[in-house]
TORTORVO-848499 format. One record per residue (C-alpha): residue number from 0; residue in three letters; z, y, x. Coordinates in steps of 0.001 Angstrom, whole numbers, always signed. Example, Ala and Ser with C-alpha at 12.3 -4.5 7.8 and 13.67 -1.06 7.14 Angstrom:
<nodes>
<node n="0" res="ALA" up="+7800" north="-4500" east="+12300"/>
<node n="1" res="SER" up="+7140" north="-1060" east="+13670"/>
</nodes>
This chain:
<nodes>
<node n="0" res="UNK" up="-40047" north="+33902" east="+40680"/>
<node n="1" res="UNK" up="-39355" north="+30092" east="+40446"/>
<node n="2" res="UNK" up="-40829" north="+28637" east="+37696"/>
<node n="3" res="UNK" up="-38555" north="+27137" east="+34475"/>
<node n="4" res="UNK" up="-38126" north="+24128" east="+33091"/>
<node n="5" res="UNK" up="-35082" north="+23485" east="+31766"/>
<node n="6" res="UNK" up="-32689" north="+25878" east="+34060"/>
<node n="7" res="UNK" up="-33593" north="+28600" east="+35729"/>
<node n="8" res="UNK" up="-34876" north="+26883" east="+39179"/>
<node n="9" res="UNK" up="-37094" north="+23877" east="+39607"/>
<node n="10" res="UNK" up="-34675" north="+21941" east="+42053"/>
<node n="11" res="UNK" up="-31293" north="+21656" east="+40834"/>
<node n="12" res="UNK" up="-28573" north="+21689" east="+42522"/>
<node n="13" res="UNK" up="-25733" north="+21529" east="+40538"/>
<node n="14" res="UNK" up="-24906" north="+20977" east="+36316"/>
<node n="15" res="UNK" up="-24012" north="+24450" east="+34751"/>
<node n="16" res="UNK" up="-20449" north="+22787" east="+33181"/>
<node n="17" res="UNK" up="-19098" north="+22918" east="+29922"/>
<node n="18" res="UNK" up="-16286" north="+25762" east="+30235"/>
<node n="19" res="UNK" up="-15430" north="+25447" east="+26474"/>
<node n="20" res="UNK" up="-13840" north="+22125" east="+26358"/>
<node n="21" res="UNK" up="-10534" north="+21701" east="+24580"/>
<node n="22" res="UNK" up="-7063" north="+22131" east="+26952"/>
<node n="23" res="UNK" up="-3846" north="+20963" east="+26399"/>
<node n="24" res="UNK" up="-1042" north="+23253" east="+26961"/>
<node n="25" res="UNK" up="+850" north="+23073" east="+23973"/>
<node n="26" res="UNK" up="+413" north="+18970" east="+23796"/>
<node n="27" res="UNK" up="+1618" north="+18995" east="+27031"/>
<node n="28" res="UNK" up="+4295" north="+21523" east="+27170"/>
<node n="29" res="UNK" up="+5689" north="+20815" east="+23625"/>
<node n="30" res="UNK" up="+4340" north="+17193" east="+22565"/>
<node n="31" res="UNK" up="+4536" north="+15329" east="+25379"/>
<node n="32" res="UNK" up="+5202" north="+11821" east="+24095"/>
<node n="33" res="UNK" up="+3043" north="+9503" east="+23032"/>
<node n="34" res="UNK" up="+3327" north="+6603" east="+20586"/>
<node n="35" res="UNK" up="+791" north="+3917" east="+19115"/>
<node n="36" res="UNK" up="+2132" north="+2086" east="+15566"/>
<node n="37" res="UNK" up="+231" north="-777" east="+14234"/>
<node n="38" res="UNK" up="+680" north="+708" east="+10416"/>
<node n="39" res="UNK" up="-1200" north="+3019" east="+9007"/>
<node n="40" res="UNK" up="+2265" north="+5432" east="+8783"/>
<node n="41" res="UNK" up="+4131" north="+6105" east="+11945"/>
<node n="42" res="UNK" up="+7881" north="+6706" east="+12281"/>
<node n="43" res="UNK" up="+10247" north="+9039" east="+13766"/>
<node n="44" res="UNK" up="+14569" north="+8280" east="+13910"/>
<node n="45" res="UNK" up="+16122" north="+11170" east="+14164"/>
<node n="46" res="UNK" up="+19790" north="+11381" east="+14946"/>
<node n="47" res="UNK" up="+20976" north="+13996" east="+12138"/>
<node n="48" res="UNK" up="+23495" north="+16259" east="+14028"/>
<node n="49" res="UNK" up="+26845" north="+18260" east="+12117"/>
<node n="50" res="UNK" up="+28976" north="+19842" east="+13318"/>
<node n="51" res="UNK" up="+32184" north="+18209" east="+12046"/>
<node n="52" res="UNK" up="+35886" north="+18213" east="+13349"/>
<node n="53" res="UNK" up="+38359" north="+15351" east="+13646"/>
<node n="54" res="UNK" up="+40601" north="+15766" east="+10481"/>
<node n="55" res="UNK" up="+44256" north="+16280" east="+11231"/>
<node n="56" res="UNK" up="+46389" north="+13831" east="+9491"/>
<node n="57" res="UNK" up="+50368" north="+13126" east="+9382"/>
<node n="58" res="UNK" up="+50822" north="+10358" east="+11999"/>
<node n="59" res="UNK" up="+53371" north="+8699" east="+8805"/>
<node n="60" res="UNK" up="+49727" north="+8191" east="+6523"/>
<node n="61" res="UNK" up="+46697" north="+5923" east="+6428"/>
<node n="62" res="UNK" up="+44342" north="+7349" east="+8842"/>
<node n="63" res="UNK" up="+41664" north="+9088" east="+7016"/>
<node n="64" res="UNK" up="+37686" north="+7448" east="+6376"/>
<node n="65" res="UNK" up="+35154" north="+8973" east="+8252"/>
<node n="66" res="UNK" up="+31604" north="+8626" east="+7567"/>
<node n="67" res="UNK" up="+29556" north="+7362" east="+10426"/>
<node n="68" res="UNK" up="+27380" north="+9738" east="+11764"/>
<node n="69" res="UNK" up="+23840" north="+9753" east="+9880"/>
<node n="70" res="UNK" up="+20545" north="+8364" east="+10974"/>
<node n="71" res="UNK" up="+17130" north="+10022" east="+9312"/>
<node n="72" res="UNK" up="+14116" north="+7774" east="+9408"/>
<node n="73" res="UNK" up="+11177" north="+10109" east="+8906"/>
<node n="74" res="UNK" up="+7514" north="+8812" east="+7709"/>
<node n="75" res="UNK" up="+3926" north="+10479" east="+8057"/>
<node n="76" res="UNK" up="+627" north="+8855" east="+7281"/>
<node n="77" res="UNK" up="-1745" north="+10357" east="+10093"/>
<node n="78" res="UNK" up="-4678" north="+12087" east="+8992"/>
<node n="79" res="UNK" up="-7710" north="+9519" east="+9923"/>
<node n="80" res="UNK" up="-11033" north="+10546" east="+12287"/>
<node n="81" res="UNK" up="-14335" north="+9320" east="+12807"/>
<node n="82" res="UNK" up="-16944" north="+10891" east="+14717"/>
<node n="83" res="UNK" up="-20249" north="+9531" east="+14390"/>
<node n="84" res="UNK" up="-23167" north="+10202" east="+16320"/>
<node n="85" res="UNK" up="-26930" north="+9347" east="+16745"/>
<node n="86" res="UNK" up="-28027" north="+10294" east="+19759"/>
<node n="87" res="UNK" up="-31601" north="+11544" east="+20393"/>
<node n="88" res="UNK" up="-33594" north="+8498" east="+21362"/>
<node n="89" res="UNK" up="-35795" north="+10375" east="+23638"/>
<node n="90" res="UNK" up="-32905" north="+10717" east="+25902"/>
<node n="91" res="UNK" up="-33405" north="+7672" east="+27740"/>
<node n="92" res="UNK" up="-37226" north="+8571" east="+28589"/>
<node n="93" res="UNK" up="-36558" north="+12226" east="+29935"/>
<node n="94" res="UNK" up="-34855" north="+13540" east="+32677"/>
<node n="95" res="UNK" up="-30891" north="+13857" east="+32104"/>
<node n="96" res="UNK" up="-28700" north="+16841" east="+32281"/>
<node n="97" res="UNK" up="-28630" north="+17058" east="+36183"/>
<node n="98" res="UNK" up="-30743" north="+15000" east="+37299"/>
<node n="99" res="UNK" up="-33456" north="+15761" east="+40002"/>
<node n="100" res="UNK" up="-36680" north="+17125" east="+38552"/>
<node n="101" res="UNK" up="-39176" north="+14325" east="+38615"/>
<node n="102" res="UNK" up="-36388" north="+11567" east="+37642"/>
<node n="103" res="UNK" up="-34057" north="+9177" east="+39599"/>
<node n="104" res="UNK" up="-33127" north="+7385" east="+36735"/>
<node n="105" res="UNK" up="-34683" north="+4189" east="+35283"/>
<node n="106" res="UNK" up="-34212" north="+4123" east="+31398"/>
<node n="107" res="UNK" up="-30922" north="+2230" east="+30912"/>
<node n="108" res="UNK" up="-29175" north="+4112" east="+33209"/>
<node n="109" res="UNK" up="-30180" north="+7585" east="+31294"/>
<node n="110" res="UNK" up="-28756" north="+5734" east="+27737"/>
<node n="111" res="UNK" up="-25534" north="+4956" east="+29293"/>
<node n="112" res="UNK" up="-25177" north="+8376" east="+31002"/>
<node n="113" res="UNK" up="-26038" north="+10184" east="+27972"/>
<node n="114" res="UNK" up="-23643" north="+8000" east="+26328"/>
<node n="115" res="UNK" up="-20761" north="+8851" east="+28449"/>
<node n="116" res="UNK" up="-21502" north="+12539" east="+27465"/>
<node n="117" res="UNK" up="-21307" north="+11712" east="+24062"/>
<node n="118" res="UNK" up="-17924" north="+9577" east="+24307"/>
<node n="119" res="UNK" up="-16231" north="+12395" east="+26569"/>
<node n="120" res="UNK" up="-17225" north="+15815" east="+23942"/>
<node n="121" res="UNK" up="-15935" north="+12788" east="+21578"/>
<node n="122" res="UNK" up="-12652" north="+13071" east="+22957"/>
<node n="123" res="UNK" up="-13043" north="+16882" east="+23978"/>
<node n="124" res="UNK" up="-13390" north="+17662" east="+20270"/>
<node n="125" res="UNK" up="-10231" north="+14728" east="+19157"/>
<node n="126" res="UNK" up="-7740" north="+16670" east="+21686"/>
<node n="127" res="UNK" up="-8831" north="+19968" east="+20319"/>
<node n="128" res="UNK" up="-8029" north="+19248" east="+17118"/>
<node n="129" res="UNK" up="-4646" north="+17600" east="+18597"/>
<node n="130" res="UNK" up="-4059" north="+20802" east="+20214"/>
<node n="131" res="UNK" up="-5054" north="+22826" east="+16820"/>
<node n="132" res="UNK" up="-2339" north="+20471" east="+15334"/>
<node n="133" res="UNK" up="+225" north="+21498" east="+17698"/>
<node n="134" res="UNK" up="-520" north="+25229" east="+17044"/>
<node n="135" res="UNK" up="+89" north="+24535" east="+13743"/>
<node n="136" res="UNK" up="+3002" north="+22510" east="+13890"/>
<node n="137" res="UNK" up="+4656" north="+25132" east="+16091"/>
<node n="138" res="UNK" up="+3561" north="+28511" east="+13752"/>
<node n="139" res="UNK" up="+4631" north="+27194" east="+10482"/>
<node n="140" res="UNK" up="+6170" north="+23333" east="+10626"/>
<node n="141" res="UNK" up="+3643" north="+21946" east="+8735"/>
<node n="142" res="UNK" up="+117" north="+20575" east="+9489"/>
<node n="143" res="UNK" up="-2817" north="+21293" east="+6943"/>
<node n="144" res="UNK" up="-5125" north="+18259" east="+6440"/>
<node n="145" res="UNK" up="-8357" north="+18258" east="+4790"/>
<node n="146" res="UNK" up="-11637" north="+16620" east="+4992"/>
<node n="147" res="UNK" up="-14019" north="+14192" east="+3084"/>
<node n="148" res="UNK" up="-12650" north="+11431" east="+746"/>
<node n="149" res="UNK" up="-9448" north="+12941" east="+244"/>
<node n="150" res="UNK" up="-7765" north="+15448" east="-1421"/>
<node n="151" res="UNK" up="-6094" north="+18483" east="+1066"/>
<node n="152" res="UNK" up="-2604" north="+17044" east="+2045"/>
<node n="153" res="UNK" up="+135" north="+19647" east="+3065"/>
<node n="154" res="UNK" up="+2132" north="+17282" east="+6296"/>
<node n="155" res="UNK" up="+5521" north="+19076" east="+5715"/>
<node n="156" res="UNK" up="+8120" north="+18647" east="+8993"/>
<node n="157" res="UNK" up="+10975" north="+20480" east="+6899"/>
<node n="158" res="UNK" up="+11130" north="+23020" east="+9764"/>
<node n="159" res="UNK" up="+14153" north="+25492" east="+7961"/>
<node n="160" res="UNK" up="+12062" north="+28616" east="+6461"/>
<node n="161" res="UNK" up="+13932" north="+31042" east="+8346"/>
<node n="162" res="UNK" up="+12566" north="+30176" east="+11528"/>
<node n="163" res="UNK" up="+8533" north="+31094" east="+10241"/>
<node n="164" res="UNK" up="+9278" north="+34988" east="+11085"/>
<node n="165" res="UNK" up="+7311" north="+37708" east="+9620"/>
<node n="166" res="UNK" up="+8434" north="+41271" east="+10909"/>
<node n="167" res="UNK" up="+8400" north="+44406" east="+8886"/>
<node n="168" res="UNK" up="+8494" north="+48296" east="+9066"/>
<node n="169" res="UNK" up="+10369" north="+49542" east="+11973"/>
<node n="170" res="UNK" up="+11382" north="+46031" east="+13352"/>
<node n="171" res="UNK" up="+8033" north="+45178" east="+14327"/>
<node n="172" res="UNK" up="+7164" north="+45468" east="+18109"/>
<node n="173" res="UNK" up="+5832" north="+48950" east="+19034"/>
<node n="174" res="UNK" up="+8151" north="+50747" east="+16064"/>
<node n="175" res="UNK" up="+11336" north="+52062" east="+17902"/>
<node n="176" res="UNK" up="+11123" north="+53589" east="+21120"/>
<node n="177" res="UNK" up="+13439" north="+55112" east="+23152"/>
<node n="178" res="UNK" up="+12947" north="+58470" east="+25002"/>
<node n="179" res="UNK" up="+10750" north="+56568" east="+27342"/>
<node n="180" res="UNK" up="+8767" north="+55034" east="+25038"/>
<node n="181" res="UNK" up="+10182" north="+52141" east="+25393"/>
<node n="182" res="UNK" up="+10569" north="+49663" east="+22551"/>
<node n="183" res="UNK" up="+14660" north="+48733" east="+22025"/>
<node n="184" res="UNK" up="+14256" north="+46166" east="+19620"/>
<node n="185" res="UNK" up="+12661" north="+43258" east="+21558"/>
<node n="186" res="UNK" up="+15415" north="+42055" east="+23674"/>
<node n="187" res="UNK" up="+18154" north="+42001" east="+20473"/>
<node n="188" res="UNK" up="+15489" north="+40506" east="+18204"/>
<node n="189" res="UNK" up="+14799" north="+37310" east="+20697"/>
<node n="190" res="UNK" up="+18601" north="+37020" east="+21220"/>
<node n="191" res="UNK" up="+19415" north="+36695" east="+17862"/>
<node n="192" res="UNK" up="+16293" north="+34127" east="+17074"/>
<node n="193" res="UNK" up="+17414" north="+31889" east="+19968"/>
<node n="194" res="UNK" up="+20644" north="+31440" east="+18730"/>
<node n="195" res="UNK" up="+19315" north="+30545" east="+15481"/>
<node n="196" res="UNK" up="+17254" north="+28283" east="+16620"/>
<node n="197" res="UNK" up="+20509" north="+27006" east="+18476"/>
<node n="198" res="UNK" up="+22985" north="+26949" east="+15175"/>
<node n="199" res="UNK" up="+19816" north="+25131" east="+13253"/>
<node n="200" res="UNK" up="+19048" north="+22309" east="+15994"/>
<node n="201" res="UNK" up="+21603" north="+22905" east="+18563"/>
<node n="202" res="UNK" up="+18951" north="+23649" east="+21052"/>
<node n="203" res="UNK" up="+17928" north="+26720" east="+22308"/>
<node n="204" res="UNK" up="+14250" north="+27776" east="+23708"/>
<node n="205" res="UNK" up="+13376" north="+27983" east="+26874"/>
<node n="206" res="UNK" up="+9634" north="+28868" east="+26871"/>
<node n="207" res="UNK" up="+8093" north="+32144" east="+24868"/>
<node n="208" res="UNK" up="+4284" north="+31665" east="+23950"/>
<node n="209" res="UNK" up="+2610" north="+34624" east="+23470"/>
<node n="210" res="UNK" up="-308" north="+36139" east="+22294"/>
<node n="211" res="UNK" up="-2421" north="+38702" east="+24168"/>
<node n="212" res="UNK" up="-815" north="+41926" east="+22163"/>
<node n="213" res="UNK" up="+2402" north="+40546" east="+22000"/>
<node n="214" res="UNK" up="+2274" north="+40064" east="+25422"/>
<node n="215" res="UNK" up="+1347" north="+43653" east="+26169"/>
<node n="216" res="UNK" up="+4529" north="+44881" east="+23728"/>
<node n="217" res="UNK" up="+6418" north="+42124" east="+25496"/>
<node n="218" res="UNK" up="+6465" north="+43497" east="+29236"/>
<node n="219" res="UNK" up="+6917" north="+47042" east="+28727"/>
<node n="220" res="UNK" up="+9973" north="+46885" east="+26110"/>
<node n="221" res="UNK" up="+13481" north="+47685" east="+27136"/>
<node n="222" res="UNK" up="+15381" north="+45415" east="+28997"/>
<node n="223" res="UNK" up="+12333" north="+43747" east="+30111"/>
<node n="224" res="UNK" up="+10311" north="+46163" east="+32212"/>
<node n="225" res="UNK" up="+11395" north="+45534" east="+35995"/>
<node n="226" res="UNK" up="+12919" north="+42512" east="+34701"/>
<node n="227" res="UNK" up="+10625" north="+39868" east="+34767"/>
<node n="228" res="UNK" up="+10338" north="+37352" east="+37903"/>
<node n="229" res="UNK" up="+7125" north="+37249" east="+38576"/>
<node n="230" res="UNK" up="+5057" north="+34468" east="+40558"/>
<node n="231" res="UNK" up="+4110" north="+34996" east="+43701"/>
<node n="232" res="UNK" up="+624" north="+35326" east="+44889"/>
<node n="233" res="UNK" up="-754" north="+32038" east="+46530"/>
<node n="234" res="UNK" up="-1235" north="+32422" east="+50101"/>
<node n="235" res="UNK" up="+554" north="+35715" east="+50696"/>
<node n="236" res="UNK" up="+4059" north="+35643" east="+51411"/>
<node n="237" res="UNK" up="+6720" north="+36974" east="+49528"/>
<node n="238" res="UNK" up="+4135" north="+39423" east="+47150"/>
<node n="239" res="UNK" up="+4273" north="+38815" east="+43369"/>
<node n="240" res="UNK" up="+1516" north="+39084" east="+41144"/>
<node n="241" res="UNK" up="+2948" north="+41309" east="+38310"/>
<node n="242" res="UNK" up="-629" north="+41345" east="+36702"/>
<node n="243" res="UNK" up="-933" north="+39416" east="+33626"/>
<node n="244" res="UNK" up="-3707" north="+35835" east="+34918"/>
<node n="245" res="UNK" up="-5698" north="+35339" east="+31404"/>
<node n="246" res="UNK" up="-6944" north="+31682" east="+31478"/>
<node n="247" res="UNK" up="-7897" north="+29296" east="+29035"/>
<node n="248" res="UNK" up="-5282" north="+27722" east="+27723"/>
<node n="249" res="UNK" up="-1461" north="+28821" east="+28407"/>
<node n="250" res="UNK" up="-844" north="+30404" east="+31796"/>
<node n="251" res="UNK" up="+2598" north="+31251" east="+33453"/>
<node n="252" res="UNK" up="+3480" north="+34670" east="+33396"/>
<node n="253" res="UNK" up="+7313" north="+34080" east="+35134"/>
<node n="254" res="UNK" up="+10218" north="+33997" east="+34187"/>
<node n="255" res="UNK" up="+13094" north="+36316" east="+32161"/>
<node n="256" res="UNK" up="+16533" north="+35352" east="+32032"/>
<node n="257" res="UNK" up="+16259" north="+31516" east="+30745"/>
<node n="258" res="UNK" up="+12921" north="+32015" east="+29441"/>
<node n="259" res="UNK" up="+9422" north="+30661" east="+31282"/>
<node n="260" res="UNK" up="+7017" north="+33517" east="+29995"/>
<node n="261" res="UNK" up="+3610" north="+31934" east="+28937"/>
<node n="262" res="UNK" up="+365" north="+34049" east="+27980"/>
<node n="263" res="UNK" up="-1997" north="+31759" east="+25705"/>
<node n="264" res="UNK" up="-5537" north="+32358" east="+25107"/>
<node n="265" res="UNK" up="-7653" north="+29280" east="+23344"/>
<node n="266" res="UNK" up="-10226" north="+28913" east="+20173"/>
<node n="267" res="UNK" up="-11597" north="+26359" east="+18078"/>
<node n="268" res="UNK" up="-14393" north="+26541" east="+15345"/>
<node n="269" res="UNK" up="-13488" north="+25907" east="+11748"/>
<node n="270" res="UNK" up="-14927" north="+23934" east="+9089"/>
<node n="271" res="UNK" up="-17256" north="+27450" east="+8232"/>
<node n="272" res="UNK" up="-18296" north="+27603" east="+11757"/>
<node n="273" res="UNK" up="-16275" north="+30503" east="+12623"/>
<node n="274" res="UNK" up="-14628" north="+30652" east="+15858"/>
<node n="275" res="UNK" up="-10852" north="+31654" east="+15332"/>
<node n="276" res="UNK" up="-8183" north="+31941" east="+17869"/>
<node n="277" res="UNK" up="-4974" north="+28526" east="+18359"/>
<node n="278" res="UNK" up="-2263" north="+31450" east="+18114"/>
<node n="279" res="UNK" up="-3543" north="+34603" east="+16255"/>
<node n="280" res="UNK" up="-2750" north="+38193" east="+17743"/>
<node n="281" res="UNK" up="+353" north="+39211" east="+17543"/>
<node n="282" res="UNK" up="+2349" north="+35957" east="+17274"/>
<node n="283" res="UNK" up="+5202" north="+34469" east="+19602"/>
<node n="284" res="UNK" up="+6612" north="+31029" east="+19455"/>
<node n="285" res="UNK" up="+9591" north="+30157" east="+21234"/>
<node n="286" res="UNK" up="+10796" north="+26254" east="+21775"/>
<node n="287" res="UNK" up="+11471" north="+23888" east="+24846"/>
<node n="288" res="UNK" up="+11640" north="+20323" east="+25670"/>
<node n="289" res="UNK" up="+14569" north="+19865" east="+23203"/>
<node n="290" res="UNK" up="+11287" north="+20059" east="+20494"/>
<node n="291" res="UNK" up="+10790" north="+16061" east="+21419"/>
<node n="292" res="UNK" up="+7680" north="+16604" east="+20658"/>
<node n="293" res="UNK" up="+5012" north="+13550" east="+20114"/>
<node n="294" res="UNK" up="+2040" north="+12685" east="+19638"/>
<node n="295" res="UNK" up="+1464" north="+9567" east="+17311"/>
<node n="296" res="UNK" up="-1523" north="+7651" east="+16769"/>
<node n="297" res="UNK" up="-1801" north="+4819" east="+13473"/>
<node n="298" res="UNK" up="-3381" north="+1862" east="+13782"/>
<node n="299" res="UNK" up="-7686" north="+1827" east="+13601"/>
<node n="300" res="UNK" up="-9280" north="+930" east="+10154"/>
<node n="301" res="UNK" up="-11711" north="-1700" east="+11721"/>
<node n="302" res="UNK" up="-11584" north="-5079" east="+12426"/>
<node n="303" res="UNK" up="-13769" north="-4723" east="+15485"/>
<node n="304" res="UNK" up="-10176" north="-3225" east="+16844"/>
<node n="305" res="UNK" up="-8569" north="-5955" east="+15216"/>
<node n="306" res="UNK" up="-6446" north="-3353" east="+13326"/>
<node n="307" res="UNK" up="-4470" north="-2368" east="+16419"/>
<node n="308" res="UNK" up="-3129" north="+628" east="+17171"/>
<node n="309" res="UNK" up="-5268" north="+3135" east="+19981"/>
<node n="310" res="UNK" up="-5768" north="+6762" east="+20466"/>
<node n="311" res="UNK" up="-9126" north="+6598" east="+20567"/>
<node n="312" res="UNK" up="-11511" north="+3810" east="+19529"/>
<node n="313" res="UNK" up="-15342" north="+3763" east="+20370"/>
<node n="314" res="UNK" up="-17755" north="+1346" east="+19506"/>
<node n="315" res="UNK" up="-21590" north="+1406" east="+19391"/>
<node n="316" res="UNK" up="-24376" north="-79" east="+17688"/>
<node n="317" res="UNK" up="-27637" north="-353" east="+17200"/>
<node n="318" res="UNK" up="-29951" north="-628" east="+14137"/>
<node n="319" res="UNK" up="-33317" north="-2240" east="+14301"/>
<node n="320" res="UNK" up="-36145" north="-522" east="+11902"/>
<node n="321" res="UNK" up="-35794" north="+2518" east="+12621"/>
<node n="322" res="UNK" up="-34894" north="+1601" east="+16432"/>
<node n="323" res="UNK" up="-31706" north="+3952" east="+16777"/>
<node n="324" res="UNK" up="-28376" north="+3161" east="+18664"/>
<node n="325" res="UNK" up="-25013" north="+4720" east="+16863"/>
<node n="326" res="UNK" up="-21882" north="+5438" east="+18600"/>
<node n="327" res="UNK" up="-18858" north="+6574" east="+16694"/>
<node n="328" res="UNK" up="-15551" north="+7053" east="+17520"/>
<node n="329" res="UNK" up="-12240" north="+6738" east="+15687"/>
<node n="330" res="UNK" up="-8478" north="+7650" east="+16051"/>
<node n="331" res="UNK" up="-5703" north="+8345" east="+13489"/>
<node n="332" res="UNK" up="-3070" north="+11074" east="+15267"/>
<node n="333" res="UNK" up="-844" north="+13311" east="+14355"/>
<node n="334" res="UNK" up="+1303" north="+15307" east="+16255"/>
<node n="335" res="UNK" up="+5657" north="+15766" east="+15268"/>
<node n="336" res="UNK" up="+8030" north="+17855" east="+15937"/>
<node n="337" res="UNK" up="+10672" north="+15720" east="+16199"/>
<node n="338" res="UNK" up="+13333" north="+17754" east="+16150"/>
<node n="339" res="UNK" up="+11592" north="+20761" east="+14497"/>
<node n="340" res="UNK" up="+13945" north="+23290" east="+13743"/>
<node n="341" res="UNK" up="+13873" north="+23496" east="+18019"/>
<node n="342" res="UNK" up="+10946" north="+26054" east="+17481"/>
<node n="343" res="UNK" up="+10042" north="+29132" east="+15431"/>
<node n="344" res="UNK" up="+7341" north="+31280" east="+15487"/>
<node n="345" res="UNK" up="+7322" north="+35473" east="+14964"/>
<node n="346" res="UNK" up="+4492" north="+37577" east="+13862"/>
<node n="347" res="UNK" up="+5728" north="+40354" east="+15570"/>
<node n="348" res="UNK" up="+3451" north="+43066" east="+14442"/>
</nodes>
């Protein structure tokens, strides 16, 4: 048996990766834009849609005043990050993560590798909390902010309350069933939210998130079993692959009528140290494009950044008694819903 050092053979071959780091579905699917604001608060216009009619009027009378149509200038103050570390300075003087067993690496080149790893779970850790913020944003229209040196700060979207969705007694999934066992609330239930979603934002979805047991409630429910389009199998002709792919992150299921059908699976730890799931068990969310969402980023605190506006800001220093370099790195995002009554969210059992 080979002996161990620090994997489980003497010659490496290959890094065992990181299969934990953060993913971006719902940024990407839901808050795809991005915007950088030199102020500490960041903006969103938002045309304010009503449905009103052209008044009739006798063609013998002053026409009647119409008020222009409105414009709503919304404004957030990003919650502000900055992740500091102090790498071990032993680092630089041992064999790196990877690298062959009896070194290849002079000194300086270890620092700056081991410094790169450092910046890039620095960003891992910044888009997972982007990503918990999206979660958020989508489940209840709000954002939760806490941390140290200031007081926990509710970011409210005004998402209408009647698109947070809690189901009760018989009209949560699994409850009716028809002499098949098949559940015949589903299909009106997800009708009627769409076109409230529709009357509140004049959108309507066209993507349905769902947990793992929704999921499973999902695909067998009336109206839906032998409905769905599935995606075909790569490399194999015309066969579909009706079982469900669980991957980190969201993963396309097919399609239903106008709907692209997404299973989501993703964690991140909380401030206890408890690993808890992005969407909890037995949620949906349903939203589209028409969300606009973005992701905005305030300007940096530091005059090394010359108080501009960036997504992510590292700098690195180094202090002389004790010898000991510092790296941090800073950002200041939040993600918005711009049009947020475009989404809702159902705890469907």
């Amino acid at each position: 048996m080979a002996d161990s050092i620090s994997f489980d053979t003497a010659e490496l071959v290959a890094v065992v990766p990181n299969l934990k780091t953060s993913q971006n579905f719902l940024l990407d699917t839901f808050f795809p834009g991005l915007v950088e604001f030199d102020t500490e608060e960041v903006l969103i216009d938002i045309d304010v849609g009503k449905r009103r009619m052209a008044p009739f009027v006798s063609p013998l009378v002053e026409g009647k005043l119409v008020e222009a149509r409105r414009i709503q200038t919304d404004k957030f103050k990003p919650p502000y990050i900055k992740d500091k570390r102090a790498p071990d300075l032993r680092r630089p003087v041992r064999r790196s993560i990877g690298e062959r067993v009896g070194g290849e690496l002079n000194a300086a080149e270890r620092e700056m590798a081991n410094l790169q790893f450092e910046m890039e779970d620095q960003i891992d850790m910044i888009n997972r909390r982007l990503e918990w913020m999206a979660s958020s944003a989508l489940q209840t229209g709000t954002v939760v902010v806490a941390g140290d040196g200031f007081a926990t700060t509710l970011v409210d979207f005004g998402r209408d309350s009647r698109l947070t969705i809690a189901l009760t007694g018989s009209n949560r999934w699994g409850q009716t069933l028809d002499a098949t066992g098949r559940d015949t609330v589903i299909v009106p239930q997800l009708t009627t939210w769409n076109a409230l979603m529709l009357q509140l934002s004049g959108a309507g979805a066209t993507d349905i998130v769902f947990s793992n047991g929704a999921w499973n409630k999902f695909i067998n429910a009336a109206g839906v079993y032998g409905a769905i389009n599935y995606p075909k199998l790569a490399d194999s002709g015309n066969n579909i692959n009706p079982a469900a792919i669980v991957q980190k992150g969201g993963v396309y299921q097919g399609s239903w009528g106008q709907y692209r059908l997404w299973l989501y699976n993703d964690w991140y730890v909380d401030d206890n140290d408890v690993e808890q799931p992005m969407l909890p068990d037995g949620y949906i969310i349903m939203s589209g494009p028409a969300l606009m969402g973005t992701r905005a980023f305030g300007m940096i605190m530091d005059p090394k950044f010359a108080y501009k506006p960036m997504a992510y800001a590292p700098k690195t220093w180094v202090t002389d008694d004790p010898a000991q370099r510092l790296i941090m790195m800073q950002s200041a995002p939040l993600v918005i819903p711009s049009r947020v009554n475009a989404s809702l969210a159902v705890k469907v059992y």
